[in-house]
C-alpha positions as a Markdown table, in Angstrom:
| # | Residue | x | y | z |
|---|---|---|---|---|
| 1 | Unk | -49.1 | -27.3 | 5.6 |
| 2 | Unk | -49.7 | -28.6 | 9.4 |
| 3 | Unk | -52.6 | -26.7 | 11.1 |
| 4 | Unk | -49.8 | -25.7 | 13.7 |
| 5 | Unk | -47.4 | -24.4 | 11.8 |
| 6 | Unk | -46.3 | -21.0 | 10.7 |
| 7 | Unk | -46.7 | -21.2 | 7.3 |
| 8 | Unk | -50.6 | -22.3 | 8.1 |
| 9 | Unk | -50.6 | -19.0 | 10.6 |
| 10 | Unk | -49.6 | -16.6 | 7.4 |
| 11 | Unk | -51.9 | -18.8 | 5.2 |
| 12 | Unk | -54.9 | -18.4 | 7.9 |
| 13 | Unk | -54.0 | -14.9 | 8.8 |
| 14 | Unk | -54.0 | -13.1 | 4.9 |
| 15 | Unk | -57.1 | -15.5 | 4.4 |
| 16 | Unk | -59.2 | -14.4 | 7.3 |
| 17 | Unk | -58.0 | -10.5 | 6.6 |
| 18 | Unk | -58.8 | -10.7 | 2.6 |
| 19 | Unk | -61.8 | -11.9 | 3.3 |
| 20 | Unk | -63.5 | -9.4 | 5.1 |
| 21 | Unk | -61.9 | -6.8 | 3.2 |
| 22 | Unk | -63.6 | -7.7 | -0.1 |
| 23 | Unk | -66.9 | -7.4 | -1.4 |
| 24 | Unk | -69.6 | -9.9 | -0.4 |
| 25 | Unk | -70.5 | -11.2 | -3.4 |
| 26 | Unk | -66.8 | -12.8 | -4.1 |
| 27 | Unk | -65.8 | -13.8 | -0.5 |
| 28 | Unk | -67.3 | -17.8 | -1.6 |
| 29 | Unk | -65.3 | -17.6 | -4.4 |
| 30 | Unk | -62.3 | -16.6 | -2.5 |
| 31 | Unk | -62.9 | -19.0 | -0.5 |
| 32 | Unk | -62.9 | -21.8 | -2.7 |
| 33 | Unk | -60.1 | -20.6 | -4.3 |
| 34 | Unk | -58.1 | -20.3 | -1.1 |
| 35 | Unk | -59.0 | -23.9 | -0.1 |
| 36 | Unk | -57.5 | -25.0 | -3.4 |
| 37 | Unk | -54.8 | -23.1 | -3.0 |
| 38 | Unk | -54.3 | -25.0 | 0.7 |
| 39 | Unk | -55.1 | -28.3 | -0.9 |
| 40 | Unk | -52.6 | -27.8 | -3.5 |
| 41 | Unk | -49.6 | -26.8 | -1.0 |
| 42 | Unk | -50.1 | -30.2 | 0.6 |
| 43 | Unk | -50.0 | -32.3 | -3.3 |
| 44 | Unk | -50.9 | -31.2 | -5.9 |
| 45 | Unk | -51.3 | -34.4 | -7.9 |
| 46 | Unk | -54.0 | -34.7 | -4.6 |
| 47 | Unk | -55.5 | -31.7 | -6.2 |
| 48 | Unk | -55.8 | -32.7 | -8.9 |
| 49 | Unk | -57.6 | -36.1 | -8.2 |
| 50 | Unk | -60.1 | -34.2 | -5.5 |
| 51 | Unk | -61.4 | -32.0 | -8.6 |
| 52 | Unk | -61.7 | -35.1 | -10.4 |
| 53 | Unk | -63.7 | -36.5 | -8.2 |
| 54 | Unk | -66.1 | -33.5 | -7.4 |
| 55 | Unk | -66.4 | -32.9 | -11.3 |
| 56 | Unk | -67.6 | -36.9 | -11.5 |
| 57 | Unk | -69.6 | -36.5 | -8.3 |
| 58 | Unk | -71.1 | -33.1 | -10.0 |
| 59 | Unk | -71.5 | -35.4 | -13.2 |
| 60 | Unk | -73.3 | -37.7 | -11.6 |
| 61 | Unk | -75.2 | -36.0 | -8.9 |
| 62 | Unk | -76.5 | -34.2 | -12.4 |
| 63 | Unk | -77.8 | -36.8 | -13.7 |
| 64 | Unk | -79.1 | -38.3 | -10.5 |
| 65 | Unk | -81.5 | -35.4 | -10.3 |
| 66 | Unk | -82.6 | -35.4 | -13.8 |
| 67 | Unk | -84.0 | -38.9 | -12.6 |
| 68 | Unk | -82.7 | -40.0 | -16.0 |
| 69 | Unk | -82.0 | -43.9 | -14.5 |
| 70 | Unk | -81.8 | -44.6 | -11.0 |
| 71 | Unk | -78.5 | -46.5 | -11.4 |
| 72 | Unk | -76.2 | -43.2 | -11.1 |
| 73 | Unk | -77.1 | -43.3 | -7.1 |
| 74 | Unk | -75.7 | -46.6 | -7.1 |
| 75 | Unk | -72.4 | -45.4 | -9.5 |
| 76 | Unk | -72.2 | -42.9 | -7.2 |
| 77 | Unk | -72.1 | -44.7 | -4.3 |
| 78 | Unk | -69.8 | -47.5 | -5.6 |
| 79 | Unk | -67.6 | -44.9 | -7.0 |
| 80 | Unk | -67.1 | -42.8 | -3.8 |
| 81 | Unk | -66.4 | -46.2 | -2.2 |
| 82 | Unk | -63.9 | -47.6 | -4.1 |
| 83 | Unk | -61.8 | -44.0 | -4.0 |
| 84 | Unk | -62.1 | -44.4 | -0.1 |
| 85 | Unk | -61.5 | -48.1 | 0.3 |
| 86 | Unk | -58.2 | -47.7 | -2.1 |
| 87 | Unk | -56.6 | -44.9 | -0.4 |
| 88 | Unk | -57.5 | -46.5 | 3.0 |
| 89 | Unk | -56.9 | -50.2 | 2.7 |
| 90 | Unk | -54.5 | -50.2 | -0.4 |
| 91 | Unk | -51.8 | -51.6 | 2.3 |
| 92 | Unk | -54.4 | -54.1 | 4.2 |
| 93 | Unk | -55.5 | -55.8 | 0.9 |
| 94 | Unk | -52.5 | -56.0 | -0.8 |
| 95 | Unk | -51.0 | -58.0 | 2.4 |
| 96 | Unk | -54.3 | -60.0 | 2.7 |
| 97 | Unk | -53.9 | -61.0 | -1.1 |
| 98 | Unk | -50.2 | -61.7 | -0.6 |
| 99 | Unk | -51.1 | -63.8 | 2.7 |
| 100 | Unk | -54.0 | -65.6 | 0.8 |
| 101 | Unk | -51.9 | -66.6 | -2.5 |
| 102 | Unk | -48.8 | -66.3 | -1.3 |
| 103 | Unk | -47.6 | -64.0 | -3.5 |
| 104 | Unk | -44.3 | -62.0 | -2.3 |
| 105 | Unk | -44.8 | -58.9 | -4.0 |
| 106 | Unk | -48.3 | -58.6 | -2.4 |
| 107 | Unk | -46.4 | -58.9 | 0.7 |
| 108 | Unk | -44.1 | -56.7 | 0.2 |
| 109 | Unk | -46.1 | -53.9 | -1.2 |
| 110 | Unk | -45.3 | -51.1 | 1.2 |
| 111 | Unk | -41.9 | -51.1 | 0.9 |
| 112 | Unk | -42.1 | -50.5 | -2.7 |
| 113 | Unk | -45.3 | -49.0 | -3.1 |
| 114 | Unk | -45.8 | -45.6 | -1.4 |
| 115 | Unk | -49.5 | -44.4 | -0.9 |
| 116 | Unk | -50.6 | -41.1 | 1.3 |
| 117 | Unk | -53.5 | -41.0 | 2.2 |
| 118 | Unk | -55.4 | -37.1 | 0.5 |
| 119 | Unk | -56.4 | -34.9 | 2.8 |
| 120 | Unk | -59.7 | -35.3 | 4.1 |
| 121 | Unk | -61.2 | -38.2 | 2.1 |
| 122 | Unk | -63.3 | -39.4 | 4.4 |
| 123 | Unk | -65.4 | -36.3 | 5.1 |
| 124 | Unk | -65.8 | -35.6 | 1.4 |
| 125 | Unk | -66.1 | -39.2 | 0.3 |
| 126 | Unk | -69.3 | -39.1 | 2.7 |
| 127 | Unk | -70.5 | -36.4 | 2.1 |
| 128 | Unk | -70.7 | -36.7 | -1.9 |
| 129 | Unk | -72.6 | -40.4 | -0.4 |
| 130 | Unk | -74.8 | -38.4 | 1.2 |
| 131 | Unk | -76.0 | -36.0 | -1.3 |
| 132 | Unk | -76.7 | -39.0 | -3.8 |
């Protein structure tokens, strides 16, 4: 759902009116709900690996303030890394590799290989760095 379109104009609009037409106490739930709920409309196999990775980030932001071992910052941080850099620069390695060994499957990894990048990765691969 594009930000200007009319299915994001409905979306927006029964959002912004449930909201302040329900009690306080569950307008962050709603919330959270209805961001799912936009997440999902774009993929929801992207849903699916964006709760994964807060529940693991949860896991391990957990255990980072327990101060059980101070390796789970560094997990963390490798973790959140690697999700980016593969969603990111799948395409840019895959070439590299195929460049460097010569390997014509490498090089022809976008036609056969199709990888969209989740919404908003960045932000929330940054900001799950930043709370480590």
């Amino acid at each position: 759902m594009l930000f200007n379109s009319i299915p994001f104009l409905f979306f927006f609009g029964t959002v912004y009116l449930v909201y302040w037409n329900i009690p306080s106490r569950f307008r962050h739930n709603f919330l959270i709900v209805a961001a799912m709920f936009f997440y999902g409309f774009f993929s929801v196999p992207f849903l699916f690996h964006f709760l994964f990775v807060i529940s693991l980030n949860y896991f391990l932001y957990r255990k980072i303030r327990s101060k059980s071992s101070p390796h789970y910052v560094k997990i963390s941080v490798i973790f959140n890394l690697i999700n980016l850099g593969f969603f990111k620069y799948f395409y840019f390695f895959a070439s590299f590799l195929g460049d460097v060994t010569g390997a014509e499957i490498l090089k022809r990894a976008p036609e056969w290989i199709s990888i969209t990048l989740p919404l908003a990765i960045s932000f929330y691969s940054f900001q799950m760095i930043a709370a480590a």
